[in-house]
N, CA, C, O and CB atoms as a CASP TS submission, in Angstrom:
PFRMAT TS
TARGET T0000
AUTHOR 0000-0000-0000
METHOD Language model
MODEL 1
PARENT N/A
ATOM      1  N   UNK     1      -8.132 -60.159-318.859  1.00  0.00           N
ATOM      2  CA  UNK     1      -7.609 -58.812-318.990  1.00  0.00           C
ATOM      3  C   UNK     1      -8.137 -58.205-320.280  1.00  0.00           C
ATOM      4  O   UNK     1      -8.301 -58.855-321.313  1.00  0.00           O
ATOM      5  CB  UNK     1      -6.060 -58.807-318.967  1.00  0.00           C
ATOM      6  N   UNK     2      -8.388 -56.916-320.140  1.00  0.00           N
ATOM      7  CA  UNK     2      -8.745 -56.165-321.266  1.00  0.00           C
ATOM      8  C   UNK     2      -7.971 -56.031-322.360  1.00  0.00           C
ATOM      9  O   UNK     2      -6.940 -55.361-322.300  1.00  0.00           O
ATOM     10  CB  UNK     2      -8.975 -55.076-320.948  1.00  0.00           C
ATOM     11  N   UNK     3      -8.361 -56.644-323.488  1.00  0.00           N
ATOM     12  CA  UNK     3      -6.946 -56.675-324.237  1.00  0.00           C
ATOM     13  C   UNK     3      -6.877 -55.258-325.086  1.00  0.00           C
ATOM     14  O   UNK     3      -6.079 -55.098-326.009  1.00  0.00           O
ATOM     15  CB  UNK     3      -6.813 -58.129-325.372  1.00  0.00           C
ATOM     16  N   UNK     4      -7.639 -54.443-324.734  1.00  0.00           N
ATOM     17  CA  UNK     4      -7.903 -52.778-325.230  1.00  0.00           C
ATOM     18  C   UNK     4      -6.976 -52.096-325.014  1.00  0.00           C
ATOM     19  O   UNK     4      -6.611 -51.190-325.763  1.00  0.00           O
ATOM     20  CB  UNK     4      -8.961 -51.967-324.623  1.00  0.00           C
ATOM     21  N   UNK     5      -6.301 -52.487-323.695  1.00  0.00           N
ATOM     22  CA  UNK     5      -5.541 -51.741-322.779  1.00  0.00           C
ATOM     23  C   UNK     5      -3.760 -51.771-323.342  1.00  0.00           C
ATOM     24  O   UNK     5      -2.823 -52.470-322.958  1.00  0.00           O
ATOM     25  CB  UNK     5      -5.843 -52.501-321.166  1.00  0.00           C
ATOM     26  N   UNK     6      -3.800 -51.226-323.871  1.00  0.00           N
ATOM     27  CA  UNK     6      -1.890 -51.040-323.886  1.00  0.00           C
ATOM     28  C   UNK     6      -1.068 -50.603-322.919  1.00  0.00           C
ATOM     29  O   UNK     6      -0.683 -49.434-322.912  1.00  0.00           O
ATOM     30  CB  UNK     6      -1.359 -50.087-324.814  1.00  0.00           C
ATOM     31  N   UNK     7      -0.699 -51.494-321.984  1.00  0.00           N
ATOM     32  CA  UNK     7       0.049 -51.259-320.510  1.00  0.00           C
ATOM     33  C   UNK     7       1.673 -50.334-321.421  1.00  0.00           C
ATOM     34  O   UNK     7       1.964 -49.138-321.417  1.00  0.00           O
ATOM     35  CB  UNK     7       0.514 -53.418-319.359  1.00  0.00           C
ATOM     36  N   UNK     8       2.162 -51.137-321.871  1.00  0.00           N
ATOM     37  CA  UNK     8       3.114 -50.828-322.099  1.00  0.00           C
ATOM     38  C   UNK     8       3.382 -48.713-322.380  1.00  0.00           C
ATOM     39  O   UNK     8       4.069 -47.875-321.794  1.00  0.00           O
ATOM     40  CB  UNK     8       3.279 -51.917-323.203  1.00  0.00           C
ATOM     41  N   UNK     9       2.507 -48.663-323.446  1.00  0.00           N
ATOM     42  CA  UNK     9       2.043 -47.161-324.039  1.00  0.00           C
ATOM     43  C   UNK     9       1.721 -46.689-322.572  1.00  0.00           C
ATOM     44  O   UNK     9       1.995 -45.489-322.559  1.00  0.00           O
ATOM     45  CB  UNK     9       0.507 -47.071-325.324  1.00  0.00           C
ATOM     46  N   UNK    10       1.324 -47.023-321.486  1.00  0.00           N
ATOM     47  CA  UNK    10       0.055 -46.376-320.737  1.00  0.00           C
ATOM     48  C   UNK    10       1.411 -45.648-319.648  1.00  0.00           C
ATOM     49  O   UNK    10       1.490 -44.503-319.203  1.00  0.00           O
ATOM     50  CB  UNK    10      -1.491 -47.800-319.851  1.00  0.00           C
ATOM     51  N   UNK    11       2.514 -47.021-319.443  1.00  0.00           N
ATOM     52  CA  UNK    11       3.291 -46.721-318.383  1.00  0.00           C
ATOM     53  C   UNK    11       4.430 -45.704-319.332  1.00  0.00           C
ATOM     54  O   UNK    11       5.022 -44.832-318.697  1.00  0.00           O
ATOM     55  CB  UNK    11       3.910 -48.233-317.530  1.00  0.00           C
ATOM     56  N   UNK    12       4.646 -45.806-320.479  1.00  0.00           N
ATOM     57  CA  UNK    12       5.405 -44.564-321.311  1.00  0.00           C
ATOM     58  C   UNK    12       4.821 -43.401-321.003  1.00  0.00           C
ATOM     59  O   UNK    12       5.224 -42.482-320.289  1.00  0.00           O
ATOM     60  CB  UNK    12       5.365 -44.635-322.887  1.00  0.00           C
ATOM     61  N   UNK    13       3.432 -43.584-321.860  1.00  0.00           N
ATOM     62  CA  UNK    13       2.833 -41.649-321.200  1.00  0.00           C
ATOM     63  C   UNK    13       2.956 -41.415-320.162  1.00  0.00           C
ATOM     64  O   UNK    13       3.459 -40.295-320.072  1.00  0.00           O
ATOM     65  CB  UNK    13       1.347 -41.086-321.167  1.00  0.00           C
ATOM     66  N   UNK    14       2.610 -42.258-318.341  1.00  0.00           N
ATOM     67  CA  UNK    14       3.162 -42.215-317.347  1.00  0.00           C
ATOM     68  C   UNK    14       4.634 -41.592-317.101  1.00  0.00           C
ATOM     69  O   UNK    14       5.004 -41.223-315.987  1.00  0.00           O
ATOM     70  CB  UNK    14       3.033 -43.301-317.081  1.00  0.00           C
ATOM     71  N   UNK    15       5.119 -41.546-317.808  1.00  0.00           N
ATOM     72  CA  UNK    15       6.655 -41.770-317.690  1.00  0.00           C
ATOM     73  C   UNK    15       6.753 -40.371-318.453  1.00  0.00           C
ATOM     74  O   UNK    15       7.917 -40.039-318.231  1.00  0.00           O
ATOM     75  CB  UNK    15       7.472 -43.344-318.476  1.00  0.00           C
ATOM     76  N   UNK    16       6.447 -39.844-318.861  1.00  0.00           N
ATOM     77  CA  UNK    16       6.430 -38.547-319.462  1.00  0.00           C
ATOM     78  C   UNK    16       5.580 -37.247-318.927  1.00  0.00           C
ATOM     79  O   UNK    16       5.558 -36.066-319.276  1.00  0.00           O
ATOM     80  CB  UNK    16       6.020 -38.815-320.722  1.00  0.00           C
ATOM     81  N   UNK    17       4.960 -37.926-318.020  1.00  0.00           N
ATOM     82  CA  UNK    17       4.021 -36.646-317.155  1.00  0.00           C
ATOM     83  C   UNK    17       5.162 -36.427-315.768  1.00  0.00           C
ATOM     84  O   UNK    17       4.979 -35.588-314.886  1.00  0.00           O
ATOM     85  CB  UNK    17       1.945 -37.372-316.443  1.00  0.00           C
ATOM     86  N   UNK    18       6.325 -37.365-315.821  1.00  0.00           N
ATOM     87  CA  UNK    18       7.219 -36.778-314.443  1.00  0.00           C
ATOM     88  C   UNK    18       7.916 -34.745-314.986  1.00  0.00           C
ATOM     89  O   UNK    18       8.160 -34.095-316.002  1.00  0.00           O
ATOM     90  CB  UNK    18       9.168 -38.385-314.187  1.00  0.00           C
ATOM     91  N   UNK    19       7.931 -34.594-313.547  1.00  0.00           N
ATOM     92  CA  UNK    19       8.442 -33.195-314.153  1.00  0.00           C
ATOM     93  C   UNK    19      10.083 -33.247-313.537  1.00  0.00           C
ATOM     94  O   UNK    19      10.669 -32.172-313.407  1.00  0.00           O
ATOM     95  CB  UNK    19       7.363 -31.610-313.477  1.00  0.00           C
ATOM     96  N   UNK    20      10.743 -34.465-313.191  1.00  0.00           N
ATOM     97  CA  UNK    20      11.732 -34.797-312.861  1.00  0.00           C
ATOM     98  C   UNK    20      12.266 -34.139-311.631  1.00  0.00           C
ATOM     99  O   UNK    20      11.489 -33.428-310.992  1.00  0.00           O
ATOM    100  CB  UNK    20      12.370 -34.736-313.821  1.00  0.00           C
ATOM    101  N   UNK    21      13.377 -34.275-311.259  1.00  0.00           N
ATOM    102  CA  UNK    21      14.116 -34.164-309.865  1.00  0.00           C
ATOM    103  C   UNK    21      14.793 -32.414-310.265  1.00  0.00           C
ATOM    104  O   UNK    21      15.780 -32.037-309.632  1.00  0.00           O
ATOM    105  CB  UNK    21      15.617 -35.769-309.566  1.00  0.00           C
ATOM    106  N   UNK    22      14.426 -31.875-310.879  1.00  0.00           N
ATOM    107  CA  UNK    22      14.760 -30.632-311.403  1.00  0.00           C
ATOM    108  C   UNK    22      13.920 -29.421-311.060  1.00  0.00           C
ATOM    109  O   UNK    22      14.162 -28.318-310.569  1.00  0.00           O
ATOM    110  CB  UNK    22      14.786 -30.770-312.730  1.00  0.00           C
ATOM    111  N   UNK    23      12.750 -30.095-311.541  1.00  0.00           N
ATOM    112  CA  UNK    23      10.970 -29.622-310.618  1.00  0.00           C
ATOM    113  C   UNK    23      11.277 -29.283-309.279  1.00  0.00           C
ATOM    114  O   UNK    23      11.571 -28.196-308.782  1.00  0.00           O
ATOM    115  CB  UNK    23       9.608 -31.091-310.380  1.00  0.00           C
ATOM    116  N   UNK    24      11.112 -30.794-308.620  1.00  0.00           N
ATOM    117  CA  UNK    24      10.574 -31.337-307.424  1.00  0.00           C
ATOM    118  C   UNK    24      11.998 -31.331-306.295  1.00  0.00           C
ATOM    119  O   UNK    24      11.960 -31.421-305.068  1.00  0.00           O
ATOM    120  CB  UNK    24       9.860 -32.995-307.804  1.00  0.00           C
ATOM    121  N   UNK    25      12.730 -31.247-306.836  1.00  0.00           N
ATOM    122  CA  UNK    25      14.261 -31.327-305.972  1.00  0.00           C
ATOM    123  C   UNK    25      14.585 -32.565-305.905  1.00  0.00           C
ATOM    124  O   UNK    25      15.516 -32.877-306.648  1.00  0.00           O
ATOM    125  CB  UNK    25      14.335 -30.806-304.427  1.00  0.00           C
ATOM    126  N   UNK    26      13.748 -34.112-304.711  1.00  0.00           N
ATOM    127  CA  UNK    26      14.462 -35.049-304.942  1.00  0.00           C
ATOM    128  C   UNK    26      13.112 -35.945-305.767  1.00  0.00           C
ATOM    129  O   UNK    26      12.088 -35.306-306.010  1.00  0.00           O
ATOM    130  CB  UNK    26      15.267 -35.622-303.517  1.00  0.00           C
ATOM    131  N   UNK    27      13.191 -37.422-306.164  1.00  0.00           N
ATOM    132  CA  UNK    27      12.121 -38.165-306.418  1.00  0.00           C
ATOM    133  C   UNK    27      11.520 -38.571-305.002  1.00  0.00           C
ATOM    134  O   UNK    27      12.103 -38.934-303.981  1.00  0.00           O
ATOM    135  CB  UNK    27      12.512 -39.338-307.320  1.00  0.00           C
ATOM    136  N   UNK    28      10.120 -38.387-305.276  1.00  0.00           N
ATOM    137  CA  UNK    28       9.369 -38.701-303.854  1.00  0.00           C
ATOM    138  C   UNK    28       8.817 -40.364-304.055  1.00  0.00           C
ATOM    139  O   UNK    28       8.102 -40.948-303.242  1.00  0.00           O
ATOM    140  CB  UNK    28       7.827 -37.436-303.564  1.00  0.00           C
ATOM    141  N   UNK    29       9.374 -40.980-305.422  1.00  0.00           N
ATOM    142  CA  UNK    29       8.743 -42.166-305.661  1.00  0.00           C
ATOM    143  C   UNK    29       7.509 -42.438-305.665  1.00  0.00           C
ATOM    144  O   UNK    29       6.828 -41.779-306.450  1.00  0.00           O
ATOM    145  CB  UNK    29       9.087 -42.864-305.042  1.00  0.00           C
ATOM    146  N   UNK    30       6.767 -43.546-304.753  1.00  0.00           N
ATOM    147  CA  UNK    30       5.661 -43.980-304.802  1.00  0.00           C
ATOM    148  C   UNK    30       4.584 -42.538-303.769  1.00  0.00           C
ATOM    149  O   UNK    30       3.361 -42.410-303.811  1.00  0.00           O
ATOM    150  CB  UNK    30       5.836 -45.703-304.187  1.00  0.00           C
ATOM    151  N   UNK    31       5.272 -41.941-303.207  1.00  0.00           N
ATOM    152  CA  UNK    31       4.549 -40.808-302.350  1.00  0.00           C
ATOM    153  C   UNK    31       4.041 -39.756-303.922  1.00  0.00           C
ATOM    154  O   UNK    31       3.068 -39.003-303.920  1.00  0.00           O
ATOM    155  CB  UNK    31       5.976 -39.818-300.907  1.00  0.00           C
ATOM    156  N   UNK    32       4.592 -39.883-304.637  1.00  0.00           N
ATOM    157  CA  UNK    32       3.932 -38.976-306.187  1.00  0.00           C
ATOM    158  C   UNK    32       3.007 -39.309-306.926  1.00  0.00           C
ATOM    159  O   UNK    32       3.573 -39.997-307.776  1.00  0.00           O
ATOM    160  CB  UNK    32       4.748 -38.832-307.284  1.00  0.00           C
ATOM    161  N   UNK    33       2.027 -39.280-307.152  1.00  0.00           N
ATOM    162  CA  UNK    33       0.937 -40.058-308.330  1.00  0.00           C
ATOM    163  C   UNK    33       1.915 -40.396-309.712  1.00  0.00           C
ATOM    164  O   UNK    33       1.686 -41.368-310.432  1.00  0.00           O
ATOM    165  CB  UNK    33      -0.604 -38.768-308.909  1.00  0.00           C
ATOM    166  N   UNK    34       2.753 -39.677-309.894  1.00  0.00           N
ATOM    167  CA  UNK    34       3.377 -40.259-311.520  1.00  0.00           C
ATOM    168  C   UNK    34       4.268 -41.174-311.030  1.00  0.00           C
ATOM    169  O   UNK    34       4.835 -41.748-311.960  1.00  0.00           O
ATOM    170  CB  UNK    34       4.283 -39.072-312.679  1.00  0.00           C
ATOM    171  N   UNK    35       4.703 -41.628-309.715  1.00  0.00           N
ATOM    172  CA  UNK    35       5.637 -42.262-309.372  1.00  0.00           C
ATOM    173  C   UNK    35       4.743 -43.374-308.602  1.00  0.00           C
ATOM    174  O   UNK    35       5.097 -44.498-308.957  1.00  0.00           O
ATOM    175  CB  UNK    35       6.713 -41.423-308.657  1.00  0.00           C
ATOM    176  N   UNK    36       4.216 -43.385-308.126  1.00  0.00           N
ATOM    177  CA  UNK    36       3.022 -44.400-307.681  1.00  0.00           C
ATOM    178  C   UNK    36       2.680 -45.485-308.854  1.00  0.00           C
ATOM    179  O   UNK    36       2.834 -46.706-308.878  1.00  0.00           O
ATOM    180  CB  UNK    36       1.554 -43.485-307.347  1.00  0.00           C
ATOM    181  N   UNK    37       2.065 -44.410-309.987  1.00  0.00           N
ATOM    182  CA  UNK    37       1.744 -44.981-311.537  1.00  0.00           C
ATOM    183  C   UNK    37       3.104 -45.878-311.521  1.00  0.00           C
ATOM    184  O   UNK    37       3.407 -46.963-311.024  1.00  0.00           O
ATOM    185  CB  UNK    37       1.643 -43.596-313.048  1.00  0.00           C
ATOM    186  N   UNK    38       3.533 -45.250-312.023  1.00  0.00           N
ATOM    187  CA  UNK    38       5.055 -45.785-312.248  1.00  0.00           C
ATOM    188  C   UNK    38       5.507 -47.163-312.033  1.00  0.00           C
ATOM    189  O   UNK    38       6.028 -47.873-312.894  1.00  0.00           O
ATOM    190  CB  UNK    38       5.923 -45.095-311.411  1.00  0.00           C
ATOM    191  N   UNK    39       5.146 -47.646-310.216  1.00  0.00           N
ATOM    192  CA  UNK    39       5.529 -48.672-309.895  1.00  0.00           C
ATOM    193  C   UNK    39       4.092 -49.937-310.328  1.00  0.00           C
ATOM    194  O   UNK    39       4.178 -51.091-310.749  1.00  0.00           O
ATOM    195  CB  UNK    39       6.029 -48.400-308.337  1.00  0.00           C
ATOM    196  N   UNK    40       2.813 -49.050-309.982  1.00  0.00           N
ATOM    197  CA  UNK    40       1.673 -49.756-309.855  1.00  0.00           C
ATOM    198  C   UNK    40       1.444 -50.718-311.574  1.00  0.00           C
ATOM    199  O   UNK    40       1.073 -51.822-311.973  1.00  0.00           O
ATOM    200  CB  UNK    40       0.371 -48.478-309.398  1.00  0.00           C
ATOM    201  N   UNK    41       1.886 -49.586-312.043  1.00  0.00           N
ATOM    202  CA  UNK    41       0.783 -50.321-313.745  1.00  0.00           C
ATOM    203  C   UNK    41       1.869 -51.488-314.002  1.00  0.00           C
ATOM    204  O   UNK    41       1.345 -52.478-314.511  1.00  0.00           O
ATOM    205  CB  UNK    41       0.617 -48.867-315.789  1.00  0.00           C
ATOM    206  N   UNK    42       3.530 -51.635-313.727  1.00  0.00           N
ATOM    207  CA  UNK    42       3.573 -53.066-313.906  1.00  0.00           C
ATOM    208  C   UNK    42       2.952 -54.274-313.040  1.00  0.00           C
ATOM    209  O   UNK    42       2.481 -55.249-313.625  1.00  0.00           O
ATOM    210  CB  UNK    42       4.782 -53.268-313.927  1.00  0.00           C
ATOM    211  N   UNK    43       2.957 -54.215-312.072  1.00  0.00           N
ATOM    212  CA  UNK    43       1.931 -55.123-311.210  1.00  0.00           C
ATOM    213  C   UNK    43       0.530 -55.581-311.808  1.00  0.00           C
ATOM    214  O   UNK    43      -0.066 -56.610-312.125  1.00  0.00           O
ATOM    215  CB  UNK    43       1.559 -54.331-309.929  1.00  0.00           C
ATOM    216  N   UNK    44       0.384 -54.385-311.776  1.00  0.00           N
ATOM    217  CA  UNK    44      -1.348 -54.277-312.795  1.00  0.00           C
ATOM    218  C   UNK    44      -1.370 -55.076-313.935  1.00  0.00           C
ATOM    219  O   UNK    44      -2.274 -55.892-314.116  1.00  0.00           O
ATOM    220  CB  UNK    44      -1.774 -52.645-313.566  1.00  0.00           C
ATOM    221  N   UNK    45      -0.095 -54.849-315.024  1.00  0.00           N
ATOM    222  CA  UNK    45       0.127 -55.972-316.053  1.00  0.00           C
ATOM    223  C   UNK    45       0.281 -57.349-315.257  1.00  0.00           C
ATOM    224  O   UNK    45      -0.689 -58.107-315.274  1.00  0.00           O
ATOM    225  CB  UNK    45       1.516 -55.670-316.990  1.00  0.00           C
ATOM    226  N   UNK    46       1.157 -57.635-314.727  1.00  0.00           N
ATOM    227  CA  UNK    46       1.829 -59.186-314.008  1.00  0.00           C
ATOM    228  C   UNK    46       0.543 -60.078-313.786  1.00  0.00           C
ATOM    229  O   UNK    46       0.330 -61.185-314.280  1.00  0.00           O
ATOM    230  CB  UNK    46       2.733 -58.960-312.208  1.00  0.00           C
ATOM    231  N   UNK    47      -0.305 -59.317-312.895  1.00  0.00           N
ATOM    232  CA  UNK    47      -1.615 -59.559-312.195  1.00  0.00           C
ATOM    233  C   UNK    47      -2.594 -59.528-312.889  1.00  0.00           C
ATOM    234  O   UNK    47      -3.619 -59.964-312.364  1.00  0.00           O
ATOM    235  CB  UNK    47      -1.915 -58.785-311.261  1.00  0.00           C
ATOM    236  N   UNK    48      -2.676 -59.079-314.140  1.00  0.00           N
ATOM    237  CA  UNK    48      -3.877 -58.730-315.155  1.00  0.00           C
ATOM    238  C   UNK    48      -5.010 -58.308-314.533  1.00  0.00           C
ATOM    239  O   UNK    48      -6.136 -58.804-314.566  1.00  0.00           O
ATOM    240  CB  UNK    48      -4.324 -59.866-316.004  1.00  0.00           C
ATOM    241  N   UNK    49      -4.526 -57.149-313.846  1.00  0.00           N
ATOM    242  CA  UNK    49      -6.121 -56.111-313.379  1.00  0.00           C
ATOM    243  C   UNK    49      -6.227 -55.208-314.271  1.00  0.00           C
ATOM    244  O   UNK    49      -5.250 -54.619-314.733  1.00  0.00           O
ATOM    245  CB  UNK    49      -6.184 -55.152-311.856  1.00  0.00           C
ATOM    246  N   UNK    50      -7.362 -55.005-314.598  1.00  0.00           N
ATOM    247  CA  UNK    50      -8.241 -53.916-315.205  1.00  0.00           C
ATOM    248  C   UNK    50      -8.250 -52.040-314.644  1.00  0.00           C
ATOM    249  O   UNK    50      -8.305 -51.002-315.303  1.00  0.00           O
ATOM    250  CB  UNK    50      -9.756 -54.603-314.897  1.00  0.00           C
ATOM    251  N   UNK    51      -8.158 -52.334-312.988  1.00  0.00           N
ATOM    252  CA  UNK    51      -8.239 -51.566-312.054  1.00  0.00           C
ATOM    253  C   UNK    51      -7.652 -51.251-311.111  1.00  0.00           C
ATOM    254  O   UNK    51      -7.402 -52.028-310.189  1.00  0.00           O
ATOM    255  CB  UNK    51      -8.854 -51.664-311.756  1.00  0.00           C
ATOM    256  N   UNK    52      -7.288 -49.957-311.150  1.00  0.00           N
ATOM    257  CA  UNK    52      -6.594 -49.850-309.783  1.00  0.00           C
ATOM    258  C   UNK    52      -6.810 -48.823-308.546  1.00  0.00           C
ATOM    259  O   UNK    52      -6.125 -48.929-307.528  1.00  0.00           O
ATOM    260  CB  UNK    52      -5.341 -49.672-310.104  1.00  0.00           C
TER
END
């Protein structure tokens, strides 16, 4: 794994591009790219991919 990569920081900024259930009405979860992110980049850590 790239040790360049700060998962942790990566899934925070993730986590700050939601425009929340206020926006959007309900959470669409993994059907959202920030909510997709969301679930994907811990896996991505667990698994130590580079890529997704």
């Amino acid at each position: 794994m790239n040790k360049d990569i700060n998962y942790d920081q990566l899934i925070e900024q993730v986590g700050k591009c939601c425009l929340t259930e206020d926006f959007c009405g309900t959470c669409q979860k993994e059907k959202c790219l920030v909510g997709y992110c969301k679930h994907v980049l811990p896996e991505a850590f667990k698994k130590h991919y580079e890529f997704i």
